[in-house]
PAMIKOL-25952 format. One line per field, with one value per residue (C-alpha): residue number from 1; z, y, x negated. Coordinates in pm, 1 decimal. Example, Ala and Ser with C-alpha at 12.3 -4.5 7.8 and 13.67 -1.06 7.14 Angstrom:
! residues 2
nr <- 1 | 2 $
zz <- 780.0 | 714.0 $
yy <- -450.0 | -106.0 $
xx <- -1230.0 | -1367.0 $
END
This chain:
! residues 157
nr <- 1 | 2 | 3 | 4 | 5 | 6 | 7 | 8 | 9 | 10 | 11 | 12 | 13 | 14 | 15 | 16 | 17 | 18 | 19 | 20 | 21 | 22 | 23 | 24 | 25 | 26 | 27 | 28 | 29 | 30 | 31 | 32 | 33 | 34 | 35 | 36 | 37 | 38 | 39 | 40 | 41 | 42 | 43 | 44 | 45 | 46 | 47 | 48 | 49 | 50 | 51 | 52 | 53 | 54 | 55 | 56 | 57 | 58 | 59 | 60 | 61 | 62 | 63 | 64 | 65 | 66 | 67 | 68 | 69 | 70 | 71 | 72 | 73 | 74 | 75 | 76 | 77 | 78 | 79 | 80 | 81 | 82 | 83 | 84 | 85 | 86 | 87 | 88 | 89 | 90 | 91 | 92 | 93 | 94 | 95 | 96 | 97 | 98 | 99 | 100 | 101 | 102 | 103 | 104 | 105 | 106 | 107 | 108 | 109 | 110 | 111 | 112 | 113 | 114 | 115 | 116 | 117 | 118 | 119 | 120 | 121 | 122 | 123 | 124 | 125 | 126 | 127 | 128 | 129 | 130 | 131 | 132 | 133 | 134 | 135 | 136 | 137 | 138 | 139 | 140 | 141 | 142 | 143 | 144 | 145 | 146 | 147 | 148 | 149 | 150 | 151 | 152 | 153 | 154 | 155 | 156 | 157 $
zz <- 2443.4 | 2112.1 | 1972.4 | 1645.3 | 1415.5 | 1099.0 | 886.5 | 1002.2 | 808.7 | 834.8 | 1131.6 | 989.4 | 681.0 | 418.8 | 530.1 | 176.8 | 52.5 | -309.7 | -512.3 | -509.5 | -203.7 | 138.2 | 440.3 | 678.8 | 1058.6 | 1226.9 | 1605.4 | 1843.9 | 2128.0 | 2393.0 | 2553.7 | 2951.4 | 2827.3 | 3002.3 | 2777.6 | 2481.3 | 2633.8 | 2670.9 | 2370.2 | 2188.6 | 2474.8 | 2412.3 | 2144.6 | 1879.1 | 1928.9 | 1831.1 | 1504.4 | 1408.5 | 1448.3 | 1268.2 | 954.8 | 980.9 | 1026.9 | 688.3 | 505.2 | 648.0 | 630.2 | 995.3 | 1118.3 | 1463.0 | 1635.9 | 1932.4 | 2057.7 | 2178.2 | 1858.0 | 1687.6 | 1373.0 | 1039.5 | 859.7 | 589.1 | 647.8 | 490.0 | 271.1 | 189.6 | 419.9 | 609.5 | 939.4 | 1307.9 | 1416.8 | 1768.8 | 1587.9 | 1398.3 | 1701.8 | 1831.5 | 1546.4 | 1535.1 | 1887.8 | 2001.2 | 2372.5 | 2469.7 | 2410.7 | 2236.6 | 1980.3 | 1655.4 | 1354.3 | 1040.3 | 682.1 | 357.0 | 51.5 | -31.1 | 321.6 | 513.7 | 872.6 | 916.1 | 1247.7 | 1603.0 | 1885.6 | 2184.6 | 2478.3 | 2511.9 | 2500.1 | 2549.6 | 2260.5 | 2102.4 | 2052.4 | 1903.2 | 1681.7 | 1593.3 | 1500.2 | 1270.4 | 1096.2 | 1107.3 | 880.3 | 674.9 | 541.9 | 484.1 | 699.1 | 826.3 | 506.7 | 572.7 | 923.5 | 1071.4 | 1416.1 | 1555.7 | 1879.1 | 1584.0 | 1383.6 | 1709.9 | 1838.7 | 1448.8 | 1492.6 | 1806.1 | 1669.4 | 1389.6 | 1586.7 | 1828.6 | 1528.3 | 1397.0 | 1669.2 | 1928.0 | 2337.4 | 2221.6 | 2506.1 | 2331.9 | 2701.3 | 2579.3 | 2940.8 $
yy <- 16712.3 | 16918.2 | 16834.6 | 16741.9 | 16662.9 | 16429.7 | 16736.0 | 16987.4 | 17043.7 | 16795.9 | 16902.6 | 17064.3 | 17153.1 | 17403.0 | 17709.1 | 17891.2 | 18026.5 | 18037.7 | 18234.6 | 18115.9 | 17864.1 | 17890.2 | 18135.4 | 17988.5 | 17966.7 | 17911.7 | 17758.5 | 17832.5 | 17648.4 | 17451.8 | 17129.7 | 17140.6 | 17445.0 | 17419.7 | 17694.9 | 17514.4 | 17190.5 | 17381.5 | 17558.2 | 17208.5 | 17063.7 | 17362.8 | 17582.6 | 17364.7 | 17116.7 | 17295.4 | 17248.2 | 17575.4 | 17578.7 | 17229.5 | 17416.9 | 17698.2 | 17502.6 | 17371.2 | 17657.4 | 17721.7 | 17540.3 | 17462.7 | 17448.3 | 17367.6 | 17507.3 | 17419.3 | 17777.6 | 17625.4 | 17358.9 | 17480.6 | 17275.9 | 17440.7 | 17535.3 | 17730.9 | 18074.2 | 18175.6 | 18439.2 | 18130.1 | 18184.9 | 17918.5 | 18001.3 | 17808.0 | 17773.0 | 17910.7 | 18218.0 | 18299.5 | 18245.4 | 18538.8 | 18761.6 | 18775.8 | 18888.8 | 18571.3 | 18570.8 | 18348.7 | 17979.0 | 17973.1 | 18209.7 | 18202.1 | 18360.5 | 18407.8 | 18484.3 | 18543.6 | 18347.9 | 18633.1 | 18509.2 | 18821.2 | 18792.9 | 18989.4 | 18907.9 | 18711.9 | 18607.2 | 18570.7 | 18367.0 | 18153.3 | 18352.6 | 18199.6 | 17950.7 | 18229.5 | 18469.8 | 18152.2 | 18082.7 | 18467.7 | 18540.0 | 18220.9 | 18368.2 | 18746.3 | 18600.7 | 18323.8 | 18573.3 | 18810.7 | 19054.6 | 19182.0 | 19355.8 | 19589.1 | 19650.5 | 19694.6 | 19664.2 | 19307.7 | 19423.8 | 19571.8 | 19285.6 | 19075.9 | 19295.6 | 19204.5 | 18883.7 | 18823.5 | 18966.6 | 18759.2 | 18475.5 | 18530.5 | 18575.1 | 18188.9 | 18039.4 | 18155.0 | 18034.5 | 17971.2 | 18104.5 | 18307.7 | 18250.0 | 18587.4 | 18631.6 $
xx <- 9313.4 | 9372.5 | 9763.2 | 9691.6 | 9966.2 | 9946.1 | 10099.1 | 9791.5 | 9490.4 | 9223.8 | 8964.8 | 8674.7 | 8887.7 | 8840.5 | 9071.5 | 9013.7 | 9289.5 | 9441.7 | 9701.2 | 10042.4 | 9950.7 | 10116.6 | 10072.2 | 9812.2 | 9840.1 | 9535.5 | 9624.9 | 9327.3 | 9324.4 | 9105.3 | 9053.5 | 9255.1 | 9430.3 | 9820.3 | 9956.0 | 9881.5 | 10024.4 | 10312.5 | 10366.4 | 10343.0 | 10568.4 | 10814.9 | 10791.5 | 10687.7 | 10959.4 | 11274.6 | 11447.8 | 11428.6 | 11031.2 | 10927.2 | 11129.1 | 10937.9 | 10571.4 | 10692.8 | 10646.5 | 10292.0 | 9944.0 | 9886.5 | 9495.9 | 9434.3 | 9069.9 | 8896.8 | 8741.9 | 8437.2 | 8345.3 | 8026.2 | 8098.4 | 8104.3 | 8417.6 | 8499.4 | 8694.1 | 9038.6 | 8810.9 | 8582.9 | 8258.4 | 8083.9 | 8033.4 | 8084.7 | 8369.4 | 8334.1 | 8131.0 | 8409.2 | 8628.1 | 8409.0 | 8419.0 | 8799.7 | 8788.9 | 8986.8 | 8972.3 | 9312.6 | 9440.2 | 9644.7 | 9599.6 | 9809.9 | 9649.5 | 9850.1 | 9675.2 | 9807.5 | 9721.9 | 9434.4 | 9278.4 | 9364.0 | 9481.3 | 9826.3 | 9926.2 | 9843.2 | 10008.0 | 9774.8 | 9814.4 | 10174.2 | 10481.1 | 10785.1 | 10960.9 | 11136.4 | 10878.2 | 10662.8 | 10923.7 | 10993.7 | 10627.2 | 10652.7 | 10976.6 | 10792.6 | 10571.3 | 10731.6 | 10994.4 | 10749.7 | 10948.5 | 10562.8 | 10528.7 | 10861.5 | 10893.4 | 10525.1 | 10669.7 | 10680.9 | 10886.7 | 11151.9 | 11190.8 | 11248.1 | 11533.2 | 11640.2 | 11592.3 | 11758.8 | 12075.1 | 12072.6 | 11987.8 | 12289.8 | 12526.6 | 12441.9 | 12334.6 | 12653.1 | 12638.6 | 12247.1 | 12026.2 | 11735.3 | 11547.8 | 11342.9 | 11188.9 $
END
């Protein structure tokens, strides 16, 4: 089972990008795959992350389809081809791109809620095009986080 949402892309959608659009995040994932049960189960049920898939055009992948689809930089290609290409080897795998259709960050595999929900906020606030390190910018974030959010248990490992 695939989690599709009603506010993702259409399946088999066009994943072209275009100027002045929003950030895309493509979720790769897999039929029987637990850690993407649970990072819809966990992760993408907090408050703080169905803001933050608000600011982003959310396409959800099956690893293994071999229907067409159209790539962020506008090729046509299969989808589990293009899977390949990318060098995508877990479920789930977030890919970001920018609204040129250049990937500029992944998470692979599940990591825990708050990681999810930092690399969504890495990207969103375009904090990936100051700080280069993702481990930085989640000490940052962390702090920041503890500062609004006080008694809130970040649950990092």
């Amino acid at each position: 089972l695939l989690h599709r949402h009603s506010s993702y892309l259409a399946a088999h959608a066009s994943l072209q990008r275009q100027p002045g659009g929003r950030p895309l995040v493509v979720l790769v994932e897999q039929h029987d795959c637990s850690d993407c049960d649970e990072m819809h189960g966990s992760a993408f049920r907090t408050k703080e992350m169905l803001k933050l898939l608000q600011q982003f055009d959310v396409a959800l992948i099956d690893i293994w389809d071999q229907g067409a689809i159209t790539t962020p930089s506008g090729e046509t290609i299969a989808i589990n081809q293009w899977a390949s290409r990318l060098g995508v080897n877990y479920t789930p795998s977030l890919l970001f791109f920018d609204t040129a259709g250049n990937e500029i960050f992944r998470s692979e595999s599940y990591v825990r809620p708050f990681h999810t929900t930092a690399a969504f906020a890495y990207v969103a606030s375009g904090a990936y095009q100051q700080q280069p390190e993702f481990q930085r910018f989640i000490r940052e974030f962390a702090t920041q986080w503890r500062t609004t959010n006080p008694g809130t248990d970040l649950k990092v490992w």
